[in-house]
C-alpha positions as CSV (number, residue, x, y, z in Angstrom):
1,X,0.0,0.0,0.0
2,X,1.2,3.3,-0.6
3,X,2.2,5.9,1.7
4,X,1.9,9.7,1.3
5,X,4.3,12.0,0.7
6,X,4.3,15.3,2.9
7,X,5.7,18.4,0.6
8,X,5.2,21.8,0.5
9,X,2.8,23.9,-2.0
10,X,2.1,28.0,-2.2
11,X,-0.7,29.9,-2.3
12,X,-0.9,31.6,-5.6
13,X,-3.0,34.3,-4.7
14,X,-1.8,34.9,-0.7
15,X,1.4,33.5,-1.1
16,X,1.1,31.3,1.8
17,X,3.3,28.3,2.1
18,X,1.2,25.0,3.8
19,X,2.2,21.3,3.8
20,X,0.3,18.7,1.9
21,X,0.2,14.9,1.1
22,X,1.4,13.2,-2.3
23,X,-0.2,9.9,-3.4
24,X,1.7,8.6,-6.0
25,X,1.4,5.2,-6.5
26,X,-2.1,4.1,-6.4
27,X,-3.9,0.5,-7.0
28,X,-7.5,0.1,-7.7
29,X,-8.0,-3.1,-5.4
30,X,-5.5,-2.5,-2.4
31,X,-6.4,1.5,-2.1
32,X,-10.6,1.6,-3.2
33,X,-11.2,4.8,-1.1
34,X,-8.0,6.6,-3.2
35,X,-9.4,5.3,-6.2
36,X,-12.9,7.3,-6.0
37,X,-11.1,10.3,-4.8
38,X,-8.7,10.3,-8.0
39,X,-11.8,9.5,-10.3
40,X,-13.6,12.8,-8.8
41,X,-10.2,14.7,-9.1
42,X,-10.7,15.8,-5.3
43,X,-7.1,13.9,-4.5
44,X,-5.1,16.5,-6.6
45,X,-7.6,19.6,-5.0
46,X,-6.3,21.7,-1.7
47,X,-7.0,24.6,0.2
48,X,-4.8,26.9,1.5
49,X,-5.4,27.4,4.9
50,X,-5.3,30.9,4.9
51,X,-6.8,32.5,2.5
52,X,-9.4,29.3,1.6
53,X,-8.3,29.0,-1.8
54,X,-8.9,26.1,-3.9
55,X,-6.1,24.6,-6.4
56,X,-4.9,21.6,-7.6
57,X,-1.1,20.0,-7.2
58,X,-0.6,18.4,-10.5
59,X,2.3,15.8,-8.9
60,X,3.4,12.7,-10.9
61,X,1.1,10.0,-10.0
62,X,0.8,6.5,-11.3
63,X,-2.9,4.4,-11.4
64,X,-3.2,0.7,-11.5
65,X,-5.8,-1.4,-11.9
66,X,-4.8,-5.3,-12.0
67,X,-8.0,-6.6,-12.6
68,X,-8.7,-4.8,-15.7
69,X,-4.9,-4.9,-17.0
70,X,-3.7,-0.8,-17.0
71,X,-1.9,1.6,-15.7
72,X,-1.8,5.3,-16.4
73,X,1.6,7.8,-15.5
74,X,1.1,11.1,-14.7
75,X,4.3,12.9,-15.4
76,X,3.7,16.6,-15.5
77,X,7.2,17.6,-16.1
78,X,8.3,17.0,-19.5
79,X,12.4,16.8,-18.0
80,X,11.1,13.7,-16.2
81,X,11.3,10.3,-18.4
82,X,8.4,8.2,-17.4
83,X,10.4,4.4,-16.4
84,X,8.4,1.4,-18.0
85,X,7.1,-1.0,-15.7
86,X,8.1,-4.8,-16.6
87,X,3.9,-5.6,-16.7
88,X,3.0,-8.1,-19.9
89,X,-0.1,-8.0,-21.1
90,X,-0.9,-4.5,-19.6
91,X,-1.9,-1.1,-21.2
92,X,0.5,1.2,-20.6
93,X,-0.8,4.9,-20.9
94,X,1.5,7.9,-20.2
95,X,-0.5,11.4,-19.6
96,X,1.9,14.9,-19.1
97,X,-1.6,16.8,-17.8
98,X,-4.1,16.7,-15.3
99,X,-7.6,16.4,-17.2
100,X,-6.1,13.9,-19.5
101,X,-5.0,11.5,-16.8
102,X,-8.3,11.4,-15.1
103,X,-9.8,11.1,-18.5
104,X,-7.6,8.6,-19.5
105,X,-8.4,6.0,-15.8
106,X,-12.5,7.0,-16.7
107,X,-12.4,5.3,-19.9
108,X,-10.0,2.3,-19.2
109,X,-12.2,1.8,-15.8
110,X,-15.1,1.8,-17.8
111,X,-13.3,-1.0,-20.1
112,X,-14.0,0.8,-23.3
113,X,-10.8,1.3,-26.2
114,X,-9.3,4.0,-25.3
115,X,-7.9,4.1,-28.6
116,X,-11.3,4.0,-30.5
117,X,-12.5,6.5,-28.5
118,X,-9.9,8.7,-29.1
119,X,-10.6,8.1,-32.8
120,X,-14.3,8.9,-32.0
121,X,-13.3,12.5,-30.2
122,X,-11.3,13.5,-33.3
123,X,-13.8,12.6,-36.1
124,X,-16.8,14.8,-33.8
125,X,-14.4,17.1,-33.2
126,X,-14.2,17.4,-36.7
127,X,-17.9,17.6,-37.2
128,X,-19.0,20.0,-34.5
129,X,-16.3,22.5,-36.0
130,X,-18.1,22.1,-39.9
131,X,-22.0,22.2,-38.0
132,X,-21.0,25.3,-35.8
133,X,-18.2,27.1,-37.8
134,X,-19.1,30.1,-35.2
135,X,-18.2,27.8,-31.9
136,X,-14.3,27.3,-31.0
137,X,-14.8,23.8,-29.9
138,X,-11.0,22.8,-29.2
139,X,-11.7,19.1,-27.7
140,X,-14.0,16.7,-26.1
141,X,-13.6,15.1,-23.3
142,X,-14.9,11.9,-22.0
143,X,-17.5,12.4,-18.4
144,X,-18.7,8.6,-18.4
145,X,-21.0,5.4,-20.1
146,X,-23.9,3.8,-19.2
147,X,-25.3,1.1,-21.0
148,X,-26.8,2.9,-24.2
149,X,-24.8,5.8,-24.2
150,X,-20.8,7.7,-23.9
151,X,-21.0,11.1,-22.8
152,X,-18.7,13.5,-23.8
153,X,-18.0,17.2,-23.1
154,X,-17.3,19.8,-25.4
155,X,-16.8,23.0,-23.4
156,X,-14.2,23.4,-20.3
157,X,-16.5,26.4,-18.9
158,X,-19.7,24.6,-19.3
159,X,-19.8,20.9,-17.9
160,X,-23.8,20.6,-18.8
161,X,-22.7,21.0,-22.6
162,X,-22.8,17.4,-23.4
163,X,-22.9,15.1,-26.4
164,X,-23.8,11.7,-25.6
165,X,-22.6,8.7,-28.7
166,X,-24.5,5.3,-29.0
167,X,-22.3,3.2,-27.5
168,X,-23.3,0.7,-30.6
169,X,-21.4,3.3,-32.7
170,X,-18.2,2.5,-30.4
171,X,-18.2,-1.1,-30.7
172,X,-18.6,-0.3,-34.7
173,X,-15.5,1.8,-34.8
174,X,-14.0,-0.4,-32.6
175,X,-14.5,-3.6,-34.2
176,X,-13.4,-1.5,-37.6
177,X,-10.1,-1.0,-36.0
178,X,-9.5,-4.8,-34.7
179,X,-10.3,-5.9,-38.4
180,X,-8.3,-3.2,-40.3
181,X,-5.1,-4.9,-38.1
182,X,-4.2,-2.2,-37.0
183,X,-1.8,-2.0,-34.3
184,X,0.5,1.0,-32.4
185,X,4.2,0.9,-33.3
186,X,4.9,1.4,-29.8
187,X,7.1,-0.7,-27.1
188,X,6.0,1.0,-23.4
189,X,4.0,3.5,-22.4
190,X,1.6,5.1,-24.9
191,X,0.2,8.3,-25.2
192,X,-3.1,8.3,-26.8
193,X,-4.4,11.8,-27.8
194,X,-5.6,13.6,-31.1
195,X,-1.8,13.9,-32.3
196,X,-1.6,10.0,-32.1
197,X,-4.6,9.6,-34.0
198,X,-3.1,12.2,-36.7
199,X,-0.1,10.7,-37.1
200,X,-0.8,7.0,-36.1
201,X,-2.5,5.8,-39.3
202,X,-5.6,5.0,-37.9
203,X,-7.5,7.6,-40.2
204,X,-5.8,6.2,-43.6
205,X,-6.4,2.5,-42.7
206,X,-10.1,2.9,-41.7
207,X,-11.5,5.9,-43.6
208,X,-14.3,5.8,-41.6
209,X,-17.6,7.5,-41.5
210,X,-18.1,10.3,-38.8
211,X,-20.2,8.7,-36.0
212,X,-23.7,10.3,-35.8
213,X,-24.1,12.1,-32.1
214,X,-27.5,12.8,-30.6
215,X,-28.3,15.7,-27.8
């Protein structure tokens, strides 16, 4: 089981200097009441204890989940090589911000391809920007599944602007990818994003249709 790390953060706005614990290094089965707290981001929030100001301590963190076969590296700081674990038959994701590491545990917890449904955010990205030439839409971002349904959001300063995808459509794309035999050119950790989409192949070796998105 991990143990916190005590460092030190400062206030940005009252300059105020206040201790405060590190998790990094955290498992899905031996640490279940860290695991909620990192899905609802409230693990990387504190409050000075001053001033009452919120922020968040982007620290490098790594998330594993043996049962469903990931783990997901936090490194923030770009000087900082992320080490690849020895762990066969595990997806190894590597995340340099914040949003994109909790995005990135959401979907592998909710054991969808996170590679397909990077693939998916690209080609509605695409979409949105033709329908609403007037709206910068600069990503989407994954919020959660249910049984029908994947929900994405499309504006950082609006959470209740949602699209929500047929999950059918992601097991279309998805099974697309599996028979097009496609696979990353990639030994380690892999970061999965619009640029790996871009440059990947997956576009050229699927051509697929845009999925069709419903309010």
């Amino acid at each position: 089981m991990s143990t916190p790390n005590t460092t030190q953060m400062t206030c940005p706005k009252c300059n105020t200097t206040f201790d405060i614990q590190q998790y990094n290094v955290i498992n899905a089965q031996t640490q279940p009441e860290l695991r909620e707290k990192l899905l609802n981001g409230s693990i990387f929030l504190q409050t000075c204890p001053r001033c009452g100001t919120h922020m968040h301590a982007a620290y490098t963190c790594v998330y594993s989940n043996d049962e469903k076969k990931f783990l997901v590296s936090f490194q923030p700081s770009m000087d900082k090589p992320a080490v690849t674990p020895l762990m066969p038959q595990y997806k190894l994701r590597l995340e340099r911000t914040l949003a994109g590491f909790l995005e990135r545990i959401r979907i592998l917890e909710a054991e969808l391809d996170d590679v397909t449904i990077e693939m998916v955010k690209y080609l509605v990205t695409a979409q949105l920007t033709r329908q609403f030439p007037n709206k910068t839409i600069t990503r989407l971002l994954f919020v959660s599944a249910d049984n029908e349904n994947v929900f994405f959001q499309y504006d950082d300063n609006n959470p209740a602007e949602q699209i929500q995808i047929p999950l059918a459509t992601i097991w279309r794309y998805e099974d697309r990818l599996t028979g097009s035999g496609f696979r990353p050119n990639v030994t380690g950790y892999l970061t999965v994003d619009s640029q790996f989409v871009r440059n990947s192949g997956i576009l050229r070796c699927l051509a697929p249709q845009t999925p069709q998105n419903s309010d």
